[in-house]
C-alpha positions as CSV (number, residue, x, y, z in Angstrom):
1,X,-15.3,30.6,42.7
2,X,-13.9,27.3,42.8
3,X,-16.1,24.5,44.8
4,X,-13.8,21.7,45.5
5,X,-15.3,20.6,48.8
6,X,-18.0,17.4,48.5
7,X,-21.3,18.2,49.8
8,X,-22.5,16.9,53.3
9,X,-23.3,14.0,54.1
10,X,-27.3,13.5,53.0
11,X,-27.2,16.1,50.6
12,X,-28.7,15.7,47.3
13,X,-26.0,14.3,44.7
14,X,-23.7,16.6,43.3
15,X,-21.1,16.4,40.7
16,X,-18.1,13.9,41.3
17,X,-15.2,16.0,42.9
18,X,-13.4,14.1,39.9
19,X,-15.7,15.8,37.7
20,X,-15.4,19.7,38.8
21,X,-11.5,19.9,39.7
22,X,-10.3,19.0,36.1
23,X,-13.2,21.2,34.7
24,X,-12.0,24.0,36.6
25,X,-8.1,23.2,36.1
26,X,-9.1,23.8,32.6
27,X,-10.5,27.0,32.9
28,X,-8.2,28.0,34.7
29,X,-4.9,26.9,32.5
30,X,-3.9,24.8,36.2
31,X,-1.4,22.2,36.2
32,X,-3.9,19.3,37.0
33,X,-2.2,17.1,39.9
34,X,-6.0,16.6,41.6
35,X,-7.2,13.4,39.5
36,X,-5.3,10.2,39.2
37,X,-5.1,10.3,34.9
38,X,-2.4,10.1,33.0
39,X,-1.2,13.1,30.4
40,X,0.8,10.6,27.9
41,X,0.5,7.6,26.9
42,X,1.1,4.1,27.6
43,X,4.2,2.5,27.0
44,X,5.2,1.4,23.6
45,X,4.9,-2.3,24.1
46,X,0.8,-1.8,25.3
47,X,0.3,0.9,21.9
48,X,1.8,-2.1,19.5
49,X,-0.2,-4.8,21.2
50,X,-3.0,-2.3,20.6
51,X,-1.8,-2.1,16.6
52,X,-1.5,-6.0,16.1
53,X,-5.1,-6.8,17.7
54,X,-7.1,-4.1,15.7
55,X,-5.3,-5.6,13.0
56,X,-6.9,-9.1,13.7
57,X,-10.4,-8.1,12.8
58,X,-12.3,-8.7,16.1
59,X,-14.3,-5.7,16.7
60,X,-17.4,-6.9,17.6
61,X,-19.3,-8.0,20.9
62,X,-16.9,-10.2,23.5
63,X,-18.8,-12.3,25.7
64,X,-20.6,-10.4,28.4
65,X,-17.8,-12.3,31.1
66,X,-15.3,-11.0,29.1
67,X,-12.8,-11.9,26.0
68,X,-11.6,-15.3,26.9
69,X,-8.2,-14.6,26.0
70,X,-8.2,-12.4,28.8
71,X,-9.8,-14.5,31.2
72,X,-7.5,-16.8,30.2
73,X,-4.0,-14.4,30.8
74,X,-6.0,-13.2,33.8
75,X,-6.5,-16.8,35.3
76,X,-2.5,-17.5,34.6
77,X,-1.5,-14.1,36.3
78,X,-3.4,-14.7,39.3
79,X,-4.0,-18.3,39.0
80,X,-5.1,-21.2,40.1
81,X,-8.4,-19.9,38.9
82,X,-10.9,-21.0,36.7
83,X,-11.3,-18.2,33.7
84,X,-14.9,-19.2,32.8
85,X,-16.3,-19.4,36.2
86,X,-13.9,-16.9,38.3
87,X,-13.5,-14.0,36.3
88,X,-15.6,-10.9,35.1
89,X,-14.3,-8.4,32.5
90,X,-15.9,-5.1,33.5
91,X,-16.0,-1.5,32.0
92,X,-12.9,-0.6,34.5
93,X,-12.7,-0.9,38.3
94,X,-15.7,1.4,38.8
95,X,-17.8,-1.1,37.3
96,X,-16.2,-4.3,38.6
97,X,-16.9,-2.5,41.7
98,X,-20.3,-1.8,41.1
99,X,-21.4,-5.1,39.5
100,X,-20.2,-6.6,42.9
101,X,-22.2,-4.6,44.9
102,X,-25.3,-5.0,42.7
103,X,-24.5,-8.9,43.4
104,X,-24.2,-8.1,47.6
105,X,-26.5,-5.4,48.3
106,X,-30.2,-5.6,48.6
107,X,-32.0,-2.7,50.9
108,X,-31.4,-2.5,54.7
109,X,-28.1,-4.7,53.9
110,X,-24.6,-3.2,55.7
111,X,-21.2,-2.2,54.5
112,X,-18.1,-1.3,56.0
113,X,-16.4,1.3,54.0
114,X,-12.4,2.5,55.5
115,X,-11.8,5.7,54.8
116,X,-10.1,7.7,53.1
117,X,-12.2,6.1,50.5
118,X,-12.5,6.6,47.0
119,X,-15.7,8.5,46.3
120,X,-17.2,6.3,44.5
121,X,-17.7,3.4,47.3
122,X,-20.8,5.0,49.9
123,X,-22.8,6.2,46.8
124,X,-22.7,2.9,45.3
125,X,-23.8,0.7,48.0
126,X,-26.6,3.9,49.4
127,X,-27.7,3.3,45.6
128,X,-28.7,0.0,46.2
129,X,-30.7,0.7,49.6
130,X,-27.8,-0.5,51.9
131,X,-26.7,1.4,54.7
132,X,-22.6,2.1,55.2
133,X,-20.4,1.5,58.4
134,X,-17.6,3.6,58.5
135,X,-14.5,3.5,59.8
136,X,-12.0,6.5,59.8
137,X,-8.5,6.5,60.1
138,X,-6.7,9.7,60.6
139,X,-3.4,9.7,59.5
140,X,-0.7,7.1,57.9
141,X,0.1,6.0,61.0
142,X,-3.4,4.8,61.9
143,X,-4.2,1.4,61.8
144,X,-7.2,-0.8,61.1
145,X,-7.5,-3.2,64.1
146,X,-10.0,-6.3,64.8
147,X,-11.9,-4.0,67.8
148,X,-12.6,-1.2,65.5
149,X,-14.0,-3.7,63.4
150,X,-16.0,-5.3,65.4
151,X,-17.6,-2.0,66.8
152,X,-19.1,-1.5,63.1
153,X,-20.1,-5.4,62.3
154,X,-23.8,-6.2,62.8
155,X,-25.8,-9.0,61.6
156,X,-27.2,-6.9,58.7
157,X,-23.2,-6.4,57.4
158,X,-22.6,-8.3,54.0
159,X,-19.3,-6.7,53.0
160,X,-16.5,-4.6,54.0
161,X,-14.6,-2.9,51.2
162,X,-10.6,-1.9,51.3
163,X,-8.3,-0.7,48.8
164,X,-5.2,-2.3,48.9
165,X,-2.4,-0.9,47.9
166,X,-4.4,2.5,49.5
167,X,-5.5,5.9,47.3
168,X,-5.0,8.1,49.0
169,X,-2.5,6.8,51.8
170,X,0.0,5.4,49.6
171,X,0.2,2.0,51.4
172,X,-1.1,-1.3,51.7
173,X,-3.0,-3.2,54.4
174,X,-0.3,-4.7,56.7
175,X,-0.4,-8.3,57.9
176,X,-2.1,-7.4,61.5
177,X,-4.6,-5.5,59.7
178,X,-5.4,-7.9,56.7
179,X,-5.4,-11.0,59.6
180,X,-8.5,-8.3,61.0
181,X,-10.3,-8.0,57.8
182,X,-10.1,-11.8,57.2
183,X,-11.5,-12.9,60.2
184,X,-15.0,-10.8,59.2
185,X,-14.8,-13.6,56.0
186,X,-14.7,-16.3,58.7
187,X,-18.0,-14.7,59.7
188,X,-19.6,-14.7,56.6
189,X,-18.8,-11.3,55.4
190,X,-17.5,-11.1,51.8
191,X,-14.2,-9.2,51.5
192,X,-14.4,-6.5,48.9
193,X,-10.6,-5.3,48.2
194,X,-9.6,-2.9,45.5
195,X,-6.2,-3.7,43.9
196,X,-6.1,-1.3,40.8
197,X,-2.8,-0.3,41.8
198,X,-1.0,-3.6,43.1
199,X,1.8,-3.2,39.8
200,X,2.6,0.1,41.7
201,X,4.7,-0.7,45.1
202,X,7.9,2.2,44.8
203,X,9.2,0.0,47.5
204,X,9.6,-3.3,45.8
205,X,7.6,-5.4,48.3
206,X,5.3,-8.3,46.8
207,X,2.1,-7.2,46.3
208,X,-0.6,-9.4,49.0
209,X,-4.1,-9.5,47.3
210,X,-7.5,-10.7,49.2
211,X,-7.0,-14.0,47.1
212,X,-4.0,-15.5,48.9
213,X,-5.3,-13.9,52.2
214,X,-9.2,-15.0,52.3
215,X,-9.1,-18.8,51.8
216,X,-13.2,-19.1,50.9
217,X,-13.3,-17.7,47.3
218,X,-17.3,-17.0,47.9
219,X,-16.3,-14.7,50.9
220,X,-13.9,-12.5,48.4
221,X,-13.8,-10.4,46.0
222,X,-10.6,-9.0,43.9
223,X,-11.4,-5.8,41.8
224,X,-8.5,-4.6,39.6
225,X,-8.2,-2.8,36.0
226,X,-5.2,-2.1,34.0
227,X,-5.9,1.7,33.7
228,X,-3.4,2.3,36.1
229,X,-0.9,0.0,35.7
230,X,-0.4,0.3,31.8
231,X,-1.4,4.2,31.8
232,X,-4.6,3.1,29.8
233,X,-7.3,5.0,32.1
234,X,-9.6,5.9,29.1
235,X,-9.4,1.8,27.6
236,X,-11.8,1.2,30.7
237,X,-10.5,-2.6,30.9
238,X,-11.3,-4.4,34.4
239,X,-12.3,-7.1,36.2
240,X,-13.8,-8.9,39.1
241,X,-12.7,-12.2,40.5
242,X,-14.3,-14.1,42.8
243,X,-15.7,-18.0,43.6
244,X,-18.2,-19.3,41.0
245,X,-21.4,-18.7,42.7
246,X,-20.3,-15.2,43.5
247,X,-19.0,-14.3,40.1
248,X,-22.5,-15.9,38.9
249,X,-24.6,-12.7,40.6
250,X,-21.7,-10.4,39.6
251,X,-22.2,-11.3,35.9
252,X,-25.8,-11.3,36.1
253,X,-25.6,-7.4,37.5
254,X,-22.7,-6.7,34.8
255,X,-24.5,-8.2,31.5
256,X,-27.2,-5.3,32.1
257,X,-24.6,-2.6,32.9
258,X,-22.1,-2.3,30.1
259,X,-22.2,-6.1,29.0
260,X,-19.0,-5.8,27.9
261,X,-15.8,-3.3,27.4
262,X,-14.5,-2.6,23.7
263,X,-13.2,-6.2,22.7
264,X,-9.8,-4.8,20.9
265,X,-9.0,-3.2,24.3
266,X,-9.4,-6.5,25.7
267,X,-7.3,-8.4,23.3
268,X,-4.6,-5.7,23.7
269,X,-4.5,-5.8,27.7
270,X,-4.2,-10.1,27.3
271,X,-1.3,-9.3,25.0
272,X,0.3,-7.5,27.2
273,X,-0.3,-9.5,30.5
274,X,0.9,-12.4,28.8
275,X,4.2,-10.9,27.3
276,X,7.2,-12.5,28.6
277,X,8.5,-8.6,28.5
278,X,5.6,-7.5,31.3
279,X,7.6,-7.9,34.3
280,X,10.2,-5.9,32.6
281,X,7.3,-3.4,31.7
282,X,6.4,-3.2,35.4
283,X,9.7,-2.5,36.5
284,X,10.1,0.6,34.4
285,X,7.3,2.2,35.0
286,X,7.7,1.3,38.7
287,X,11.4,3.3,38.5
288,X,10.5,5.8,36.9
289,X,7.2,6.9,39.1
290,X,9.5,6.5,41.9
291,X,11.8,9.0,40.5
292,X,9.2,11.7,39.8
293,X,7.8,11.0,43.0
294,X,10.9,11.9,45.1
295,X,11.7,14.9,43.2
296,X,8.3,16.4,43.7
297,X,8.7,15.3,47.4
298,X,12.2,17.1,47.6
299,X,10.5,20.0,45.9
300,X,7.5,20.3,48.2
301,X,10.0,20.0,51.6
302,X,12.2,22.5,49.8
303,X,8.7,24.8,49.8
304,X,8.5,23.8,53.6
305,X,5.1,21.7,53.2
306,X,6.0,18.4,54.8
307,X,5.2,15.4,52.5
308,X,5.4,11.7,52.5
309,X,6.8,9.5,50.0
310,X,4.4,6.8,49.3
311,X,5.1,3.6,49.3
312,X,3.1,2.7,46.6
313,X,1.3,4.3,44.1
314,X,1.7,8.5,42.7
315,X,-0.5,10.0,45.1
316,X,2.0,12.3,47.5
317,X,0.2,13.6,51.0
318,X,1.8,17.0,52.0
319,X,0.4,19.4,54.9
320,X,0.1,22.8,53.8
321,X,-0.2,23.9,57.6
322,X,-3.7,25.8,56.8
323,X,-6.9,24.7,55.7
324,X,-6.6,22.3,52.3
325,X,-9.9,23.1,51.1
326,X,-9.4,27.1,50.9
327,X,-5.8,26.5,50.0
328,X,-6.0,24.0,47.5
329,X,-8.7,26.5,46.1
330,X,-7.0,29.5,46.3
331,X,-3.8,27.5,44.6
332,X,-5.9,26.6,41.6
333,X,-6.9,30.2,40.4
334,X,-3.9,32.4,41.9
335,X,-1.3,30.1,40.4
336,X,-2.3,27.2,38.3
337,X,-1.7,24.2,40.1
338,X,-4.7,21.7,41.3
339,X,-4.7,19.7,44.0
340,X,-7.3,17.8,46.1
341,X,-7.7,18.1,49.9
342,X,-7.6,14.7,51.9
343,X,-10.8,15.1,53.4
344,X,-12.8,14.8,50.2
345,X,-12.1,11.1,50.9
346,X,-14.0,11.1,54.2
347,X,-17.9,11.6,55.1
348,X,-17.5,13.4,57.7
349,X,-14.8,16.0,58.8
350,X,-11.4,14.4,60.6
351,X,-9.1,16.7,62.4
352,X,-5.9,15.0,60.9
353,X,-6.9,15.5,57.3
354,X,-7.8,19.3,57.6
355,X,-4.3,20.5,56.6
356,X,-3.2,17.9,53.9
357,X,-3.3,18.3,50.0
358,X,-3.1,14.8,47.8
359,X,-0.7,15.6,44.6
360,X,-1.6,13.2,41.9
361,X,2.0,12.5,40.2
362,X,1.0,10.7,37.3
363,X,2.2,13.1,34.9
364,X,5.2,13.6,32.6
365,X,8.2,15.1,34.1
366,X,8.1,18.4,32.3
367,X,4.2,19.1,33.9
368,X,5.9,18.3,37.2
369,X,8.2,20.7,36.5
370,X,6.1,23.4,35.9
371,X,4.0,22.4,38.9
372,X,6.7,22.8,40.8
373,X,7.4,26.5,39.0
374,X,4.2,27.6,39.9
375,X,3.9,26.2,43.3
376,X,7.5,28.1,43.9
377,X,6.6,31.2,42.7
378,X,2.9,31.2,44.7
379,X,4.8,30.5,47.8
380,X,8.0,33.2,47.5
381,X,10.4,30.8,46.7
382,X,12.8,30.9,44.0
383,X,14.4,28.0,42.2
384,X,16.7,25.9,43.8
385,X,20.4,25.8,43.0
């Protein structure tokens, strides 16, 4: 039997849902469209950056903070920052994430977490004795407001967290709903926001980060990587930015964690950020996600199953009309293709998630393909003419 379900809430830890759906799409010889990795490559310009810097010789220890050619590219890309005081080069998001709560969180401390949330969040800041806040919204339609925030803040809450542009809803925070989340900065709360996917917007609108939208940098926090813009999710490259206090406590949390990521991995990502060709780079990949994403859209509302077409990111919500958990079970072993039900990304059951299966699209356009096969042939559909 396939578990793909989390555990409930206060049960003992249990292997990351990220962990048993790929082991079991192995065994299984499924199509694996449940976790957000990559199966090719990065684009040619990010493999020869890769070449010329392991060519240079530096293979040894960066400083804990990071490479400063990074920090430097980093600083320009997002600037005006300071690269020594400002920015943190983690082992991935994950850690970025986790340094910064190490630097937030001390026991009895609050959190608001908005779900859907990535899995790793609650765990995290639990881990360090605080106590999360939730706040669940239902559907794409839903939106974060200042009264459902305020119905979670209490003096004990230090940060809220978001992920902006949103896995799994496909979207970023709009302005009313950003305006919300800043005003808990005017309070004192530091703003926690998740970016690993700002490159990715299918819709071509500018990307709005926490920096240009929480004016106290010590009362914000950017978290990005490039595993998911340059397809590099095993280089484990990210970063936090944030004022030079902040950073300060981040650093001092990070230096005992990982101290720092491989340095030729650094040196390659600073290449590439700083290539006058990067744009172009983002544009590409940008196009051709979109395309895969609409046909696997068109092929899902062929099938009848409703989907959405995000407007940012690979992650495509459909509703299967029956229970996701059981399906997206029963749709692993019967036929081969792995998906992940929407409500693994909330603590507690929500009525609007119970049908809906997240596709992860970030695959090459022959393993869509098949998926699509399968999923066809499961459902008594034949090919489309």
């Amino acid at each position: 039997m396939v578990r793909i379900a989390n555990p409930p809430a206060g049960a003992a830890p249990a292997e990351s849902v990220f962990v048993r759906i790929p082991a079991a799409a192995v065994r299984h010889g499924a199509v694996n469209l449940a976790q957000g990795v990559f199966d090719h490559g990065p684009p040619e310009q990010v493999l020869a950056a890769l070449a010329e810097v392991g060519a240079g010789g530096e293979h040894q220890y960066a400083p804990s903070a990071g490479h400063p050619l990074l920090r430097a590219a980093l600083a320009r890309r997002y600037g005006p920052l300071d690269p020594d005081t400002e920015i943190t080069v983690c082992a991935g998001a994950t850690e970025a994430y986790y340094s910064t709560m190490a630097a937030l969180i001390s026991p009895g401390d609050e959190a608001i977490v908005v779900e859907p949330a990535y899995e790793q969040y609650a765990p995290v800041i639990t881990g360090f004795g605080g106590i999360v806040r939730p706040i669940r919204l239902g559907g794409l339609d839903a939106r974060l407001d200042a009264a459902t925030l305020a119905a979670v803040t209490t003096a004990a809450t230090k940060a809220i967290v978001v992920n902006s542009p949103w896995n799994p809803f496909g979207r970023s925070l709009d302005d009313a709903e950003w305006q919300a989340v800043a005003e808990l900065a005017d309070r004192g709360i530091v703003v926690v926001s998740d970016e690993t996917y700002e490159h990715l917007n299918l819709d071509g609108r500018e990307h709005r980060s926490v920096l240009d939208l929480v004016g106290d940098p010590e009362l914000r926090v950017k978290i990005s990587s490039a595993s998911k813009t340059l397809a590099v999710t095993g280089w484990r490259v990210g970063w936090a930015i944030a004022g030079p206090g902040l950073t300060r406590r981040i650093r001092a949390a990070h230096q005992f964690v990982t101290f720092c990521p491989p340095t030729p991995l650094q040196l390659a990502v600073a290449r590439v950020l700083d290539s006058p060709d990067f744009d172009n780079l983002i544009t590409g990949t940008v196009a051709g996600m979109s395309q895969r994403v609409h046909s696997f859209v068109d092929t899902l509302t062929e099938l009848g199953i409703p989907a959405t077409v995000p407007e940012s990111g690979f992650y495509v919500l459909a509703d299967v009309g029956t229970e996701a958990t059981a399906w997206c079970e029963r749709m692993l072993v019967d036929q081969g293709v792995a998906g992940l039900p929407l409500s693994v990304f909330y603590s507690q059951p929500m009525t609007e998630a119970a049908t809906v299966v997240r596709f992860a699209l970030c695959k090459q356009p022959g393993t869509l393909a098949e998926a699509s096969r399968r999923l066809r042939d499961r459902l008594g559909k034949g090919p489309s003419t």
